[in-house]
C-alpha positions in Angstrom: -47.3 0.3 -119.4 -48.9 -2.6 -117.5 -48.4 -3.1 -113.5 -46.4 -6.2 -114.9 -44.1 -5.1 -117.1 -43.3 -2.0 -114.6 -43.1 -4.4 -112.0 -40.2 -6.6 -114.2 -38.8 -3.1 -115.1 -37.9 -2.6 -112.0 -36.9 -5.9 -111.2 -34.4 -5.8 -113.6 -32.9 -2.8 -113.3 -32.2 -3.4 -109.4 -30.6 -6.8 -110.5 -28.3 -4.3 -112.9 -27.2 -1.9 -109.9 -26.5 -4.8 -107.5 -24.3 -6.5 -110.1 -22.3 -3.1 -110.9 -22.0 -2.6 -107.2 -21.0 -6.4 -106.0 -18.7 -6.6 -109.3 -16.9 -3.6 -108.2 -16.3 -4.6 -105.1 -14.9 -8.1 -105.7 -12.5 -6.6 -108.7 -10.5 -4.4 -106.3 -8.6 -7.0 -104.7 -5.4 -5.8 -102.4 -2.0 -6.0 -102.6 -1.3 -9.2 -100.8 -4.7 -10.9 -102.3 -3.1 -10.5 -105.6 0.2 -10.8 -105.1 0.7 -12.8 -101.7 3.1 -10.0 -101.0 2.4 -8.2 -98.0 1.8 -4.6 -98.7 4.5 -3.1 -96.4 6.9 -5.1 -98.7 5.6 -3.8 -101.9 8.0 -1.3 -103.8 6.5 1.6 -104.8 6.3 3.0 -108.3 8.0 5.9 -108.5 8.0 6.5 -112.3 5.0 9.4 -113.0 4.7 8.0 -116.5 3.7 4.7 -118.1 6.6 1.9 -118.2 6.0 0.8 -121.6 5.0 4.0 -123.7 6.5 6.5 -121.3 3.3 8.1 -121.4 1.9 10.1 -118.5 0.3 8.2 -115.3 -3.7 9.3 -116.1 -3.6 10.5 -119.7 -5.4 7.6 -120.8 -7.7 7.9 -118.0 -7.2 6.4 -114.4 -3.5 4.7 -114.5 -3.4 0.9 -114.3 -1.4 -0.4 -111.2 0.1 -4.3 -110.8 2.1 -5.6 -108.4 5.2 -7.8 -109.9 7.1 -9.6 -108.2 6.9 -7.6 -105.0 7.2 -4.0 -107.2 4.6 -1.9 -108.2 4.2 -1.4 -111.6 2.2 1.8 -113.7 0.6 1.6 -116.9 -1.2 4.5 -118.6 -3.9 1.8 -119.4 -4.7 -2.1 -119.5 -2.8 -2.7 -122.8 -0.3 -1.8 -122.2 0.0 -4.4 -118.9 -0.4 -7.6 -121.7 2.7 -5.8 -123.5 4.5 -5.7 -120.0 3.8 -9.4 -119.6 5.1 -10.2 -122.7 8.4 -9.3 -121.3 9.3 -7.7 -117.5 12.3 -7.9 -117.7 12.8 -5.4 -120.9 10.2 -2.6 -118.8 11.9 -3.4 -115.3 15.4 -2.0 -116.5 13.5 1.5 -116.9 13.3 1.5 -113.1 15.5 3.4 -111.3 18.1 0.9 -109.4 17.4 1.5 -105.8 13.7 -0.2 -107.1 14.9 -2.8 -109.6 15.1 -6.3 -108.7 
Protein backbone atom coordinates (compact mmCIF):
# COMPACT_ATOMS: atom_id res chain seq x y z
CA UNK A 1 0.00 0.00 0.00
CA UNK A 2 1.32 3.44 -1.21
CA UNK A 3 1.72 6.49 1.37
CA UNK A 4 -1.15 7.82 -0.90
CA UNK A 5 -3.65 5.49 -0.96
CA UNK A 6 -3.14 5.04 3.04
CA UNK A 7 -3.14 8.57 3.30
CA UNK A 8 -7.00 8.67 1.31
CA UNK A 9 -7.67 5.50 3.44
CA UNK A 10 -7.63 7.33 6.20
CA UNK A 11 -9.15 10.23 4.96
CA UNK A 12 -12.06 8.53 4.22
CA UNK A 13 -12.73 6.62 6.89
CA UNK A 14 -12.56 9.66 9.34
CA UNK A 15 -15.15 11.38 6.95
CA UNK A 16 -17.33 7.94 7.69
CA UNK A 17 -17.07 8.33 11.61
CA UNK A 18 -17.83 12.04 11.65
CA UNK A 19 -20.90 11.58 9.50
CA UNK A 20 -22.18 8.53 11.81
CA UNK A 21 -21.48 10.82 14.79
CA UNK A 22 -22.98 14.32 13.49
CA UNK A 23 -26.01 12.23 11.81
CA UNK A 24 -26.71 10.82 15.16
CA UNK A 25 -26.80 13.70 16.82
CA UNK A 26 -29.05 15.86 14.56
CA UNK A 27 -31.72 12.69 14.28
CA UNK A 28 -32.51 12.77 18.03
CA UNK A 29 -34.42 15.81 18.08
CA UNK A 30 -36.60 16.54 21.51
CA UNK A 31 -39.92 16.55 22.34
CA UNK A 32 -40.84 20.14 21.71
CA UNK A 33 -38.46 20.31 18.47
CA UNK A 34 -40.65 17.78 17.00
CA UNK A 35 -43.75 18.35 18.25
CA UNK A 36 -43.83 22.11 19.47
CA UNK A 37 -45.22 20.63 22.58
CA UNK A 38 -43.44 21.36 25.52
CA UNK A 39 -42.21 18.25 27.20
CA UNK A 40 -43.91 18.77 30.67
CA UNK A 41 -47.20 18.74 28.57
CA UNK A 42 -46.45 15.51 26.78
CA UNK A 43 -48.61 12.47 27.90
CA UNK A 44 -46.86 9.61 28.65
CA UNK A 45 -47.14 6.25 27.11
CA UNK A 46 -48.24 4.01 29.41
CA UNK A 47 -48.95 0.94 27.27
CA UNK A 48 -45.65 -1.69 27.62
CA UNK A 49 -46.58 -3.09 24.22
CA UNK A 50 -46.82 -1.78 20.65
CA UNK A 51 -50.18 0.21 19.74
CA UNK A 52 -50.66 -1.43 16.51
CA UNK A 53 -49.54 -5.09 16.83
CA UNK A 54 -49.79 -5.32 20.58
CA UNK A 55 -46.48 -6.51 20.56
CA UNK A 56 -43.96 -6.03 23.30
CA UNK A 57 -42.14 -2.47 23.72
CA UNK A 58 -38.31 -3.76 22.59
CA UNK A 59 -39.03 -7.23 20.96
CA UNK A 60 -38.18 -5.85 17.72
CA UNK A 61 -35.29 -4.14 18.99
CA UNK A 62 -35.22 -0.59 20.70
CA UNK A 63 -39.07 0.58 20.69
CA UNK A 64 -40.01 3.51 18.41
CA UNK A 65 -41.44 6.57 20.35
CA UNK A 66 -43.61 9.72 18.60
CA UNK A 67 -45.17 12.39 20.04
CA UNK A 68 -48.96 12.92 18.55
CA UNK A 69 -50.67 15.40 19.25
CA UNK A 70 -49.27 16.15 22.62
CA UNK A 71 -49.29 12.05 23.58
CA UNK A 72 -46.63 9.84 23.41
CA UNK A 73 -46.96 7.13 21.32
CA UNK A 74 -44.91 3.33 21.25
CA UNK A 75 -44.25 1.27 18.48
CA UNK A 76 -42.29 -2.02 18.59
CA UNK A 77 -40.57 -0.66 15.43
CA UNK A 78 -40.77 2.04 12.49
CA UNK A 79 -43.45 0.26 10.41
CA UNK A 80 -45.46 0.02 12.31
CA UNK A 81 -45.47 4.17 12.94
CA UNK A 82 -46.52 4.65 8.84
CA UNK A 83 -49.49 2.08 9.76
CA UNK A 84 -50.30 4.46 12.91
CA UNK A 85 -50.38 7.37 10.51
CA UNK A 86 -52.51 5.80 8.31
CA UNK A 87 -55.15 6.14 10.97
CA UNK A 88 -54.68 7.59 14.86
CA UNK A 89 -57.57 7.74 15.60
CA UNK A 90 -58.29 3.71 15.21
CA UNK A 91 -54.74 3.02 17.61
CA UNK A 92 -55.59 6.06 20.02
CA UNK A 93 -58.94 4.26 21.30
CA UNK A 94 -56.41 1.44 22.62
CA UNK A 95 -55.27 4.08 25.21
CA UNK A 96 -56.51 3.94 28.45
CA UNK A 97 -59.00 7.04 28.93
CA UNK A 98 -57.41 9.10 31.52
CA UNK A 99 -54.57 9.44 28.33
CA UNK A 100 -56.92 9.66 25.31
CA UNK A 101 -57.60 12.77 23.69
Amino acid sequence: MTIRSHHSLALVSTLVFANLVLSGCASTPTNTESTGVPNSAVKNYTLKTCIVTDNALGSMGDPVMIVYNGQEVGFCCAPCVEEFEQNPQKFLAKLPSTTNN
